[in-house]
DRENBAFI-532417 format. One record per residue (C-alpha): residue in three letters; x, y, z. Coordinates in steps of 0.05 Angstrom, whole numbers, plus 5000, padded with zeros to 4 digits. Each point is the difference from the previous one (the first is absolute). Layout:
# residues N
r = ALA; X = X; Y = Y; Z = Z
...
END
This chain:
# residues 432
r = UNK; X = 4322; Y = 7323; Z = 9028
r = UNK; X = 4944; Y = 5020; Z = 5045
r = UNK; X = 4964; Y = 5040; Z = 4966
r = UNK; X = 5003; Y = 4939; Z = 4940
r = UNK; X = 4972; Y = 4958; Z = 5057
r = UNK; X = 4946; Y = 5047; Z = 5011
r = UNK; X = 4976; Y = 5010; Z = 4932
r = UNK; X = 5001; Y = 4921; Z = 5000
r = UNK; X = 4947; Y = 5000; Z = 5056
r = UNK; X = 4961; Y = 5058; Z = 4992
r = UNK; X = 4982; Y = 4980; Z = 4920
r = UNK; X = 4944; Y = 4945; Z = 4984
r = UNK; X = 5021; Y = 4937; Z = 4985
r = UNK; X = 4987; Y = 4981; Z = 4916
r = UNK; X = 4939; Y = 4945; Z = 4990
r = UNK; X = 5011; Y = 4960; Z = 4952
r = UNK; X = 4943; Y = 5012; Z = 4947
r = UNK; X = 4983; Y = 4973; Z = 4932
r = UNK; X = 5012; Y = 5043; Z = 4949
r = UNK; X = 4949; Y = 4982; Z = 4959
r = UNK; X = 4957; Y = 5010; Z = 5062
r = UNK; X = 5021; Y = 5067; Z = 5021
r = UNK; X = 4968; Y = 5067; Z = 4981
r = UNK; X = 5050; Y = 5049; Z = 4957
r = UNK; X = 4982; Y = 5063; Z = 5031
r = UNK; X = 5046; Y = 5039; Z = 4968
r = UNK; X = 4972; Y = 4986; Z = 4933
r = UNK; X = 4980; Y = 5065; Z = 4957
r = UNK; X = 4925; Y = 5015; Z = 5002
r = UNK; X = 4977; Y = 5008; Z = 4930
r = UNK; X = 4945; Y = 5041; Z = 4982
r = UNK; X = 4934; Y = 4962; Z = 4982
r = UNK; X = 4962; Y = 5014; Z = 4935
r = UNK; X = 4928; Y = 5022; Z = 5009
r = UNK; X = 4952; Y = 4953; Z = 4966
r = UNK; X = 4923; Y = 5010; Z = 4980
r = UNK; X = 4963; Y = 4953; Z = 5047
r = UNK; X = 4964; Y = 4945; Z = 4952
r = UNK; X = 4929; Y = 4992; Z = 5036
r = UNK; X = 4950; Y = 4946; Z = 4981
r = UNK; X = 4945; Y = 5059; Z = 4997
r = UNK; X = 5038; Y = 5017; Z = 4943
r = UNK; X = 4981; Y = 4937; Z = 4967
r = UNK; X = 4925; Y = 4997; Z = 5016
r = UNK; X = 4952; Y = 5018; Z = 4945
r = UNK; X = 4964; Y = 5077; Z = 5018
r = UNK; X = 4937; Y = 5022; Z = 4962
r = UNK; X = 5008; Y = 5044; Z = 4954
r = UNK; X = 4972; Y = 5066; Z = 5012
r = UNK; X = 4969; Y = 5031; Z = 4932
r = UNK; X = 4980; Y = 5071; Z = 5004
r = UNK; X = 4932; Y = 5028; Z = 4988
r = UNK; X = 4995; Y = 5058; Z = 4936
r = UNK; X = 4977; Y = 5049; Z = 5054
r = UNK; X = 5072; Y = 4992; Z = 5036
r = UNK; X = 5039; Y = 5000; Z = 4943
r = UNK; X = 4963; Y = 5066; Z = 4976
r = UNK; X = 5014; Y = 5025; Z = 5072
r = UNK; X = 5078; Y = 4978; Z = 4998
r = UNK; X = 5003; Y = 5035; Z = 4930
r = UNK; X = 4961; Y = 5068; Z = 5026
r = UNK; X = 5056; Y = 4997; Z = 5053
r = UNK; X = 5050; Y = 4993; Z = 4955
r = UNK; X = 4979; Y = 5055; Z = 4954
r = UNK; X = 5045; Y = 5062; Z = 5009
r = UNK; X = 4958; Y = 5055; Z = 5028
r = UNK; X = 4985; Y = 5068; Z = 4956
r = UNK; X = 5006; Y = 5077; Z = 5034
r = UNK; X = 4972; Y = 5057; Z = 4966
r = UNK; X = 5041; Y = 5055; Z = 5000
r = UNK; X = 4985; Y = 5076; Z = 5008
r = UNK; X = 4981; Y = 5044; Z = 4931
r = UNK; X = 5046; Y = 5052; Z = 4987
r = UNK; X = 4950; Y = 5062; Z = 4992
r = UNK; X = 5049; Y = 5027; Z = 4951
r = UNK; X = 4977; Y = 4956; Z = 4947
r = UNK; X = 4928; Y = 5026; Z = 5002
r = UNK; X = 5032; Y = 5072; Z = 5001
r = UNK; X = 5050; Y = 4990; Z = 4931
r = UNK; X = 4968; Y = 5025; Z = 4933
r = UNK; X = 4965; Y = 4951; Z = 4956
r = UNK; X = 5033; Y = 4980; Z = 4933
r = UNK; X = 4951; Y = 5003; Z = 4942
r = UNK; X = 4980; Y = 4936; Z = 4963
r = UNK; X = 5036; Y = 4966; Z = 4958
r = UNK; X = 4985; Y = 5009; Z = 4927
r = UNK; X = 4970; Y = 4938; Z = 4965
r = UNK; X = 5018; Y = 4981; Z = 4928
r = UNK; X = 4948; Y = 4980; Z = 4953
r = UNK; X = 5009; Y = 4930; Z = 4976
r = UNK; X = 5012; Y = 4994; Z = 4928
r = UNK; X = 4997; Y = 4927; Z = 4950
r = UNK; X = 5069; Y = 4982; Z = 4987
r = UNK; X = 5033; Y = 5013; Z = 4926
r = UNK; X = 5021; Y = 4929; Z = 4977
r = UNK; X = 5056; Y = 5009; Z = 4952
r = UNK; X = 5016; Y = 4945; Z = 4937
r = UNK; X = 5055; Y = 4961; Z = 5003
r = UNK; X = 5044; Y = 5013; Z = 4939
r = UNK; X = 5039; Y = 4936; Z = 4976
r = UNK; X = 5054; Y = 5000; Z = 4963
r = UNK; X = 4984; Y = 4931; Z = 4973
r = UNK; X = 4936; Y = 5030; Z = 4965
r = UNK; X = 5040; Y = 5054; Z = 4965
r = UNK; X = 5046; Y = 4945; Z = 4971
r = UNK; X = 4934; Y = 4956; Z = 4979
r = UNK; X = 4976; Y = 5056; Z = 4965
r = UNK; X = 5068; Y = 5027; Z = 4971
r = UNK; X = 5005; Y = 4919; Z = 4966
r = UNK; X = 4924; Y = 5009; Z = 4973
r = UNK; X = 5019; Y = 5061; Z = 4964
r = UNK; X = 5064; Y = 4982; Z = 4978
r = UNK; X = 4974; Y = 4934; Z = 4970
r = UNK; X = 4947; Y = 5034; Z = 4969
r = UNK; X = 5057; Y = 5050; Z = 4970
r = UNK; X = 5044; Y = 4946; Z = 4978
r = UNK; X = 4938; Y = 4957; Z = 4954
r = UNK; X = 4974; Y = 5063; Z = 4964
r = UNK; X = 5065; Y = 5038; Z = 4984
r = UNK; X = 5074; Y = 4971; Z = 4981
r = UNK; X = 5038; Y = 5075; Z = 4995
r = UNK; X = 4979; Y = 5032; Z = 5064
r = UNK; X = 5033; Y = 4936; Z = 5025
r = UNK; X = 5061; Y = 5013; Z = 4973
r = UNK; X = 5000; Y = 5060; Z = 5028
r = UNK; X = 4973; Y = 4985; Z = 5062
r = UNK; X = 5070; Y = 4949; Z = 5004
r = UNK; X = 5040; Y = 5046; Z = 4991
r = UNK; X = 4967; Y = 5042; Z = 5054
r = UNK; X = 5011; Y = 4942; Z = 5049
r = UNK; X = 5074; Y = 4988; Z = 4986
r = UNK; X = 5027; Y = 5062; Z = 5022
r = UNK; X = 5031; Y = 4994; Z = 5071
r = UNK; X = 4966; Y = 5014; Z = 5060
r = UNK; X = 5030; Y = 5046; Z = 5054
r = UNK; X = 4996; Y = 4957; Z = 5065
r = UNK; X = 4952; Y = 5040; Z = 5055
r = UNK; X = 4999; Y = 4991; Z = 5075
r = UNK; X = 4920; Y = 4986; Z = 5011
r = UNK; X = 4960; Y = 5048; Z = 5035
r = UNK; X = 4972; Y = 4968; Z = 5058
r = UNK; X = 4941; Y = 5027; Z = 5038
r = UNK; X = 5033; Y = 4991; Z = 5067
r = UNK; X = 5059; Y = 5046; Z = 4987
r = UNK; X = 4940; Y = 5059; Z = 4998
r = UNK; X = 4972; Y = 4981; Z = 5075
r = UNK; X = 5031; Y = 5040; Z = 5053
r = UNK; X = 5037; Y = 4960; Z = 5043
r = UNK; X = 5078; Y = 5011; Z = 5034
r = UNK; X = 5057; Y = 4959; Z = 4959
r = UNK; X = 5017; Y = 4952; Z = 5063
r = UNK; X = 5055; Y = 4964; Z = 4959
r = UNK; X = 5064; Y = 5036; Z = 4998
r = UNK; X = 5035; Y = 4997; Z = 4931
r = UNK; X = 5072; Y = 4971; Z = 4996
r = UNK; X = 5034; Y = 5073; Z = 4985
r = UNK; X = 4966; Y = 5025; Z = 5073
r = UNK; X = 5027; Y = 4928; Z = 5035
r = UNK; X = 5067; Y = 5014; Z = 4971
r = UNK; X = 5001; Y = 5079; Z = 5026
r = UNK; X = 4974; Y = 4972; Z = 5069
r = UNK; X = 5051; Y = 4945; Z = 5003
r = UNK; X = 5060; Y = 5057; Z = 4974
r = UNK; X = 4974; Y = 5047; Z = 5063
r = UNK; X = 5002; Y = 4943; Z = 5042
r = UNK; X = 5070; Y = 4986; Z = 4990
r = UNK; X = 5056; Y = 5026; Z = 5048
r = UNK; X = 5033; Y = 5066; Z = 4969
r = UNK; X = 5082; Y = 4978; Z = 4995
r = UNK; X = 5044; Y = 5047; Z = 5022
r = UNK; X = 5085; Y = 4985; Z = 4987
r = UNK; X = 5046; Y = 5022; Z = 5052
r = UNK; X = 5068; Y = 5032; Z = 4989
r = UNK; X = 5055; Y = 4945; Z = 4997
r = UNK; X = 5045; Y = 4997; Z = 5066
r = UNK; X = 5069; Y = 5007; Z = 4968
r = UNK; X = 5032; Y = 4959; Z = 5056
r = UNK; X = 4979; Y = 4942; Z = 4970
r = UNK; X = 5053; Y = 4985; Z = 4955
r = UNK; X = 5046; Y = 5028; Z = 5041
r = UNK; X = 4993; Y = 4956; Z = 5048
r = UNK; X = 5042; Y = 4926; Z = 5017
r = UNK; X = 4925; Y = 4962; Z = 5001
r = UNK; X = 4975; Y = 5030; Z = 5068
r = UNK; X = 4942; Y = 5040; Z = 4971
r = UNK; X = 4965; Y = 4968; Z = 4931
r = UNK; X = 5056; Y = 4973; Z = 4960
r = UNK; X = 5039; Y = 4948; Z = 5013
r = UNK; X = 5073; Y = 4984; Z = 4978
r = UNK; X = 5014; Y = 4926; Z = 4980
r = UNK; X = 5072; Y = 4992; Z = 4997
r = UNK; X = 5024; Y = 4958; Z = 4934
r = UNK; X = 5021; Y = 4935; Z = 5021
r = UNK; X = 5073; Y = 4974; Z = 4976
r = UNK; X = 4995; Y = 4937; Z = 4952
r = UNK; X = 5007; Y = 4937; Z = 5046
r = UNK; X = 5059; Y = 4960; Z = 4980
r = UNK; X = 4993; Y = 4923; Z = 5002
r = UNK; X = 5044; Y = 4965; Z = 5051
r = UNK; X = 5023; Y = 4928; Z = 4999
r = UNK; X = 4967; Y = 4963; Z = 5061
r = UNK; X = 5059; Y = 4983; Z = 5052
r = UNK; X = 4978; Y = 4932; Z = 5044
r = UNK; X = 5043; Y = 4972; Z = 5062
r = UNK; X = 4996; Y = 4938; Z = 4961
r = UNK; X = 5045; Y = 5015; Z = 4950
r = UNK; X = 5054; Y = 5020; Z = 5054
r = UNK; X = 4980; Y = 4932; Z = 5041
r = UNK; X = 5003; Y = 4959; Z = 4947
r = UNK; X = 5054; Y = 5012; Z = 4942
r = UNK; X = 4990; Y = 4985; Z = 4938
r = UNK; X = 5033; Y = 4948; Z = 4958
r = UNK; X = 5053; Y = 5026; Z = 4945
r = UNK; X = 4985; Y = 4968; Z = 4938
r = UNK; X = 5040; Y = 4989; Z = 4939
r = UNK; X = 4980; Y = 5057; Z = 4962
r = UNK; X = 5021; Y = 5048; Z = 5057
r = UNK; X = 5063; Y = 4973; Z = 5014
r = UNK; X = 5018; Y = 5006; Z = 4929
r = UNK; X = 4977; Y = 5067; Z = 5000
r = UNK; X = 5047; Y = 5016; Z = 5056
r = UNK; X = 5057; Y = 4980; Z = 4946
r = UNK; X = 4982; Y = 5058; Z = 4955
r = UNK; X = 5030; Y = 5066; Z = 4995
r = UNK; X = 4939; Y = 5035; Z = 5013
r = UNK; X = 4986; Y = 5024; Z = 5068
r = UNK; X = 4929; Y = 4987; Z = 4999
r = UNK; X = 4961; Y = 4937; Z = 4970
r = UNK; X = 4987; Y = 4991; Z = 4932
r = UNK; X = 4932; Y = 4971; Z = 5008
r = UNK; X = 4977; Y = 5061; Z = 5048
r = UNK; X = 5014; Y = 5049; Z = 4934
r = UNK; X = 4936; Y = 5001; Z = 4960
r = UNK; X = 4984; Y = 5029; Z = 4942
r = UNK; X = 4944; Y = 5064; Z = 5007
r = UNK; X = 4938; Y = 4982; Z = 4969
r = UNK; X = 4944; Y = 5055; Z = 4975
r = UNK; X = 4943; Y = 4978; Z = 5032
r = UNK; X = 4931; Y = 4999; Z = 4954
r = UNK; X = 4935; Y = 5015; Z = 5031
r = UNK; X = 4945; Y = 4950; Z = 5000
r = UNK; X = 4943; Y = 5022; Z = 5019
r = UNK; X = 4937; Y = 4945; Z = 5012
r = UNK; X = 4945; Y = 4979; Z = 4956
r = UNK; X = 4940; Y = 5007; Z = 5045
r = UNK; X = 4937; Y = 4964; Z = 4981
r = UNK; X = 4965; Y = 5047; Z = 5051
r = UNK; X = 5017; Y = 5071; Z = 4962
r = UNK; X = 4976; Y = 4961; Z = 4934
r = UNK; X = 4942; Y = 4976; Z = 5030
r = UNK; X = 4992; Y = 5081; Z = 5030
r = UNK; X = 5011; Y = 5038; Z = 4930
r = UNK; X = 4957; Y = 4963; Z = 4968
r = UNK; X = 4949; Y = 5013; Z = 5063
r = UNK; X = 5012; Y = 5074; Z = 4988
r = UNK; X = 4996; Y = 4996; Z = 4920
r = UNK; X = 4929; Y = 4971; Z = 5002
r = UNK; X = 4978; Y = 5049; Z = 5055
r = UNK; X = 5025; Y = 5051; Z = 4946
r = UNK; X = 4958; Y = 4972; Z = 4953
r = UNK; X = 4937; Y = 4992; Z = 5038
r = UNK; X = 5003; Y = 5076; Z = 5021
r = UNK; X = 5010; Y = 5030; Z = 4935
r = UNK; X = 4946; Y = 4947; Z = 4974
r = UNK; X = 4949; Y = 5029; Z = 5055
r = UNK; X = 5023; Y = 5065; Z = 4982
r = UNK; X = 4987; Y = 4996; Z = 4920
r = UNK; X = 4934; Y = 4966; Z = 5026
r = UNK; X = 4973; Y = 5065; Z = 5046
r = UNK; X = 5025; Y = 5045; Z = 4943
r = UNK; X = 4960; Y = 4964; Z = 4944
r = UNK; X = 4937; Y = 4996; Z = 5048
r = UNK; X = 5012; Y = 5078; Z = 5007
r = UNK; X = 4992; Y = 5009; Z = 4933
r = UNK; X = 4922; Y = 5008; Z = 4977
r = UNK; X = 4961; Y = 4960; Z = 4951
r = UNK; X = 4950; Y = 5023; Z = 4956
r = UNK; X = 4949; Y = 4951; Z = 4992
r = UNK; X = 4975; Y = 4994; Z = 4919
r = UNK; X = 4931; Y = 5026; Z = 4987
r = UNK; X = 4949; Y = 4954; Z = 4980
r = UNK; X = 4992; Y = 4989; Z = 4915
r = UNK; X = 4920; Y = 5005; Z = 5009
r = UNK; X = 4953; Y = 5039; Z = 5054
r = UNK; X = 4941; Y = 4951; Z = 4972
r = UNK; X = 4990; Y = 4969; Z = 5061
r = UNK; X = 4930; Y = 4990; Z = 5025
r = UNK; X = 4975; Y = 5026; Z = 5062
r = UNK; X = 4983; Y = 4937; Z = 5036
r = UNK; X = 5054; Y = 4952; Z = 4985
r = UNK; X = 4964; Y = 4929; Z = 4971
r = UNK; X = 4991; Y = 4935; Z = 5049
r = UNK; X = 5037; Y = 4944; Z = 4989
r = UNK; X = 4985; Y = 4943; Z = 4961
r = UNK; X = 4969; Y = 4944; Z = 5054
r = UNK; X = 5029; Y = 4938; Z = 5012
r = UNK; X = 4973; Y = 4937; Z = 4989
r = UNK; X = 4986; Y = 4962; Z = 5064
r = UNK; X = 5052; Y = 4951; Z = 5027
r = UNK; X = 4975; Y = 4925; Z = 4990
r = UNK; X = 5014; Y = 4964; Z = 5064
r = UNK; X = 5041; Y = 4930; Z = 4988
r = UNK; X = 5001; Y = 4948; Z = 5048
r = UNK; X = 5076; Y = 4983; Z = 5029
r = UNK; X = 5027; Y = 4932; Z = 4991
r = UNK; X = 5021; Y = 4985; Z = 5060
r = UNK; X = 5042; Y = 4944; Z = 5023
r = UNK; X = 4957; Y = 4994; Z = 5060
r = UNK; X = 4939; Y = 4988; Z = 4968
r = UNK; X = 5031; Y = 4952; Z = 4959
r = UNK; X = 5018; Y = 4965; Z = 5069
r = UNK; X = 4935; Y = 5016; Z = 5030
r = UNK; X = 4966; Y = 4959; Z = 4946
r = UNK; X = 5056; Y = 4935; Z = 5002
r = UNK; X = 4983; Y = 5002; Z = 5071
r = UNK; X = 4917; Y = 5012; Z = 5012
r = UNK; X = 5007; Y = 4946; Z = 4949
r = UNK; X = 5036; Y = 4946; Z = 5041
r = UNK; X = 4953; Y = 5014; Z = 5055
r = UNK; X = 4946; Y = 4985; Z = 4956
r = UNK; X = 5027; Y = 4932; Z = 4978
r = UNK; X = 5018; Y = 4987; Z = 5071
r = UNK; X = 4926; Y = 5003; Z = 5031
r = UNK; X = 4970; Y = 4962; Z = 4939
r = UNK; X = 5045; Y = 4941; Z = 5022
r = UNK; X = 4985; Y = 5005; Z = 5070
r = UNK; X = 4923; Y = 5000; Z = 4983
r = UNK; X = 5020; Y = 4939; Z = 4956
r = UNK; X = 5029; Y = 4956; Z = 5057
r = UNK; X = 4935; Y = 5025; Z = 5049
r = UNK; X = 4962; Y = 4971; Z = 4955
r = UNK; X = 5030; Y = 4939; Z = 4993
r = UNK; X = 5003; Y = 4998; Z = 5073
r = UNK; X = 4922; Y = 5001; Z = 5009
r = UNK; X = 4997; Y = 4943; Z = 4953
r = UNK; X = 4974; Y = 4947; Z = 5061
r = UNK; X = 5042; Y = 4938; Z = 4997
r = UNK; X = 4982; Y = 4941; Z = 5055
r = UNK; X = 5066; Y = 4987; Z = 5051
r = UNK; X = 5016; Y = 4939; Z = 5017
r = UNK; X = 4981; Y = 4980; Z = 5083
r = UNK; X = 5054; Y = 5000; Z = 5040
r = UNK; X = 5009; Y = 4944; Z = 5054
r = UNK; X = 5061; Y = 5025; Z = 5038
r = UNK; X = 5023; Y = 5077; Z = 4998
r = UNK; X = 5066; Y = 5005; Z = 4964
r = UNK; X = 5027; Y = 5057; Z = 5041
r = UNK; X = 4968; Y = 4985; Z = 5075
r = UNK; X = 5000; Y = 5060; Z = 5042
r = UNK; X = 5043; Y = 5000; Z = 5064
r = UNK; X = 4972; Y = 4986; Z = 5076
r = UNK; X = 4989; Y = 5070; Z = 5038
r = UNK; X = 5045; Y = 4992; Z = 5063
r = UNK; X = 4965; Y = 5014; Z = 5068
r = UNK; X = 5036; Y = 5043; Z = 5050
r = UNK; X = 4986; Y = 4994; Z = 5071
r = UNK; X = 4956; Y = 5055; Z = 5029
r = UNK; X = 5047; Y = 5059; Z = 5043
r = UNK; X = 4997; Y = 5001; Z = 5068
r = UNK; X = 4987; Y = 5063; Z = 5030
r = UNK; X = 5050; Y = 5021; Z = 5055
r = UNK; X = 4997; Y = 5058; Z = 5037
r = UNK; X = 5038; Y = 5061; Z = 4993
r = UNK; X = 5056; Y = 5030; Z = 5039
r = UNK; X = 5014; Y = 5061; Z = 5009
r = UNK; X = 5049; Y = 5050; Z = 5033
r = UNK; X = 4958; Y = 5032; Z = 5041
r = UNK; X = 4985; Y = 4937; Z = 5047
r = UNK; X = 5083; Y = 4992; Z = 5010
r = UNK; X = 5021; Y = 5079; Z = 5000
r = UNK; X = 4965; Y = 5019; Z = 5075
r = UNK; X = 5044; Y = 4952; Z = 5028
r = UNK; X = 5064; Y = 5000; Z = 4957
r = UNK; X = 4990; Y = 5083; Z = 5019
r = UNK; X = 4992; Y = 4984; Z = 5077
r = UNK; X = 5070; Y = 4951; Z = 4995
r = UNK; X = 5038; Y = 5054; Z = 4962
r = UNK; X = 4971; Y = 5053; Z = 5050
r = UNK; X = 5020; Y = 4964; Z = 5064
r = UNK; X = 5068; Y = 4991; Z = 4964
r = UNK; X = 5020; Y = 5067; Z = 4986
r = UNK; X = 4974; Y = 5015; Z = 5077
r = UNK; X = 5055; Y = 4949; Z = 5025
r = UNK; X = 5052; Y = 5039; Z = 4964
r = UNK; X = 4982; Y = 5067; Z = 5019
r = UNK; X = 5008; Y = 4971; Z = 5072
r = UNK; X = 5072; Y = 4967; Z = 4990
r = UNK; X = 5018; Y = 5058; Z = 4967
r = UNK; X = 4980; Y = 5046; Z = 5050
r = UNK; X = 5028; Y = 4958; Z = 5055
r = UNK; X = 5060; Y = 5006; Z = 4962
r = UNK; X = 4998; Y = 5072; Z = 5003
r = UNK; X = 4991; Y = 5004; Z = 5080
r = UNK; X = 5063; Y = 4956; Z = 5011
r = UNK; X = 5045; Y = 5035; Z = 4944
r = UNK; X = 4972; Y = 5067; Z = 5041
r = UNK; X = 5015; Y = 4978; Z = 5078
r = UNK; X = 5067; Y = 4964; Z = 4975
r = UNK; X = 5011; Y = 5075; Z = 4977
r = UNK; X = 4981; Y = 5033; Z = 5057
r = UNK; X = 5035; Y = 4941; Z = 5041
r = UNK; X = 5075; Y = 5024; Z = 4956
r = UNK; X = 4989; Y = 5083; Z = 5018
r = UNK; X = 4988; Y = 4988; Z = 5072
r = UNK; X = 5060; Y = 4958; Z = 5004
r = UNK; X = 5035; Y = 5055; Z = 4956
r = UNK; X = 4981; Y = 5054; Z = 5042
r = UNK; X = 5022; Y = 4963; Z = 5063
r = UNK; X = 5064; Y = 4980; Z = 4976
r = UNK; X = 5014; Y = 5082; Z = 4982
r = UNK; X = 4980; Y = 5028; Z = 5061
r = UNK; X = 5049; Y = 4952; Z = 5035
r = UNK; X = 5057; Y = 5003; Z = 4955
r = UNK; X = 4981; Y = 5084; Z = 4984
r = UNK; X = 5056; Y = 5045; Z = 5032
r = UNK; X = 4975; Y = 5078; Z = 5006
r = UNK; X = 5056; Y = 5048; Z = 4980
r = UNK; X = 4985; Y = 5072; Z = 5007
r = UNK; X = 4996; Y = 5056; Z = 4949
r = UNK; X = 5047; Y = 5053; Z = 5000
r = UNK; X = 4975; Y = 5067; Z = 5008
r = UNK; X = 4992; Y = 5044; Z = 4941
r = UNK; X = 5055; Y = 5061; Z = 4989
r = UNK; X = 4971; Y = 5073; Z = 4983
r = UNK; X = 5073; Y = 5030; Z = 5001
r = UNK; X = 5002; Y = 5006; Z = 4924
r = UNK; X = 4926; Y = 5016; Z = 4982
r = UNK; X = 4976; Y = 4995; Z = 4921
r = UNK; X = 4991; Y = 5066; Z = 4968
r = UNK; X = 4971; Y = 5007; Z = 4921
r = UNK; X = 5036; Y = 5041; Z = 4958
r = UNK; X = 4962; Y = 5069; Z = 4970
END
């Protein structure tokens, strides 16, 4: 109890502080982020400085990366000269004609025209000569002769490549143990299941619940049978019948026009494999240059009778009616006719009202009232801060008044006891 008394009076009593007054200083510091300082030299408007050409040509001298000879190797000067190089002696270039095959054919009609107006037999003969078959010839083409490595591979050397490619298959000997086994290795054994046998369904109900003989069974009970006569019925031979789909219809009629469209496609790509000669002409007299066409006579342009001109017209000819009538009545209008004089005005105009002039008042504004509405609401909140305050000091010495009086009343009621002494007979030892 004493020492409790002693930590009383050696600790600082506790102000009492507004919290909204009081400084956390236990808050976390947080780290502050550096900003770029916004000056108002920043703002101000600098001259421009424009370099002269000699700078620039200075900067770009600078800028230039510099050159360093290096040493000659002596050993070029020492190696054996090459001898010239032999010069070839221009020559004009050999133009070579062009040989079309569309002249050939021009000329080939001129003769053959020719042929046909001055002899008849040779042109027998020279049909008959034309209408034996031709044996069909790949063409010779110029590029086959240039020298150059066949890049494309043909489909033969694509199908070896592919067969090379493929992983060689090799069968392994059959492990006998297989079928010997009971489904442990690769096989397994399903077991034939017995036929299931329908069972009547038994119910608690039944045996709850009896059910009520009716006249039938008790007369059945009369017969000499042992069992029912109505439970003995006669085996029937039961006749399939199957059901009449729509859908497998509907499907083999699918698959019958498939059918059909394949061997359709297929008589198709067999008939287009098939080649067609193409008849020969009855004449060759066909002229060289084929004749120009007949011209045609130029197309007359027509005018279109269109509703909207039809319109167009109704209407420009309204308008026209229109101002001819209002020129009409102008000019009837500027026909001067004398008015009669007029002693009293039919419709008298009404009497302007006169307001009374404004009179001008001065203005009022906030500013003359807000100094000293401020000053009221200033000395205000100082009266409060004063009660509240004095508030304060007498809530604290009625405080200070109530622990003095506590600590009084302790030390004369407080009865010291002493501690026992401690006992080292049994000391603590840790365990290894």
């Amino acid at each position: 109890m004493a020492e409790i008394v002693k930590k009383f009076q050696s600790n600082t009593r506790e102000l009492f502080q507004n919290k909204s007054l009081s400084r956390d200083d236990n808050s976390m510091l947080t780290l502050t982020r550096p900003k770029e300082p916004r000056l108002v030299t920043a703002d101000r408007v600098r001259s421009v400085k424009i370099k002269s050409s000699s700078e620039i040509e200075e900067e770009m001298l600078a800028k230039i990366p510099k050159f360093k000879a290096r040493p000659m190797n002596k050993k070029i000067l020492e190696a054996p000269s090459l001898p010239a190089l032999p010069r070839s002696i221009p020559r004009p270039p050999e133009f070579q004609e062009f040989h079309l095959k569309t002249m050939e054919r021009a000329s080939q009609h001129e003769t053959s025209s020719v042929c046909s107006t001055s002899l008849d037999v040779p042109i027998k003969k020279q049909g008959q000569q034309w209408n034996k078959l031709v044996e069909p010839k790949s063409p010779r083409l110029e590029t086959t002769l240039r020298a150059r490595a066949p890049t494309v591979k043909s489909s033969a050397e694509l199908e070896l490549e592919e067969l090379e490619k493929m992983p060689k298959f090799k069968a392994r000997p059959l492990n006998k143990k297989i079928f010997e086994s009971k489904g442990d290795l690769g096989i397994f054994c399903n077991k034939k299941r017995q036929l299931t046998t329908p069972k009547e369904f038994h119910f608690a109900t039944n045996e709850r619940i009896p059910s009520s003989n009716t006249f039938a069974d008790m007369f059945d009970k009369l017969s000499l049978n042992s069992e029912s006569s109505r439970d003995q019925q006669i085996p029937r031979i039961t006749t399939p019948n199957p059901f009449h789909l729509h859908t497998e219809e509907r499907g083999l009629a699918k698959e019958k026009k498939l059918i059909v469209e394949v061997l359709q496609k297929q008589l198709e790509e067999e008939r287009a494999r098939i080649p067609k000669a193409l008849p020969y002409p009855y004449t060759t007299d066909y002229p060289v240059f084929p004749p120009k066409p007949a011209p045609k006579e130029c197309t007359r342009p027509e005018a279109f009778q269109l509703e909207s001109l039809v319109r167009h017209e109704e209407e420009m000819q309204r308008k026209h009616e229109e101002r001819e009538r209002m020129e009409r009545e102008e000019a009837q209008k500027r026909i001067f006719r004398a008015q009669p004089i007029l002693i009293e005005d039919p419709i008298p105009l009404p009497e302007k009202a006169r307001k009374p002039l404004t009179d001008v008042q001065g203005f009022t504004l906030h500013v003359d009232h807000r100094a000293v509405d401020r000053a009221e609401f200033d000395k205000k909140m100082r009266e409060k801060e004063m009660m509240y305050k004095r508030r304060r000091e007498e809530q604290e010495a009625a405080k200070m008044m109530e622990e003095e009086a506590a600590v009084k009343h302790m030390r004369m009621t407080m009865v010291p006891h002493a501690r026992p002494l401690p006992k080292f007979d049994n000391p603590f030892l840790p365990q290894k």
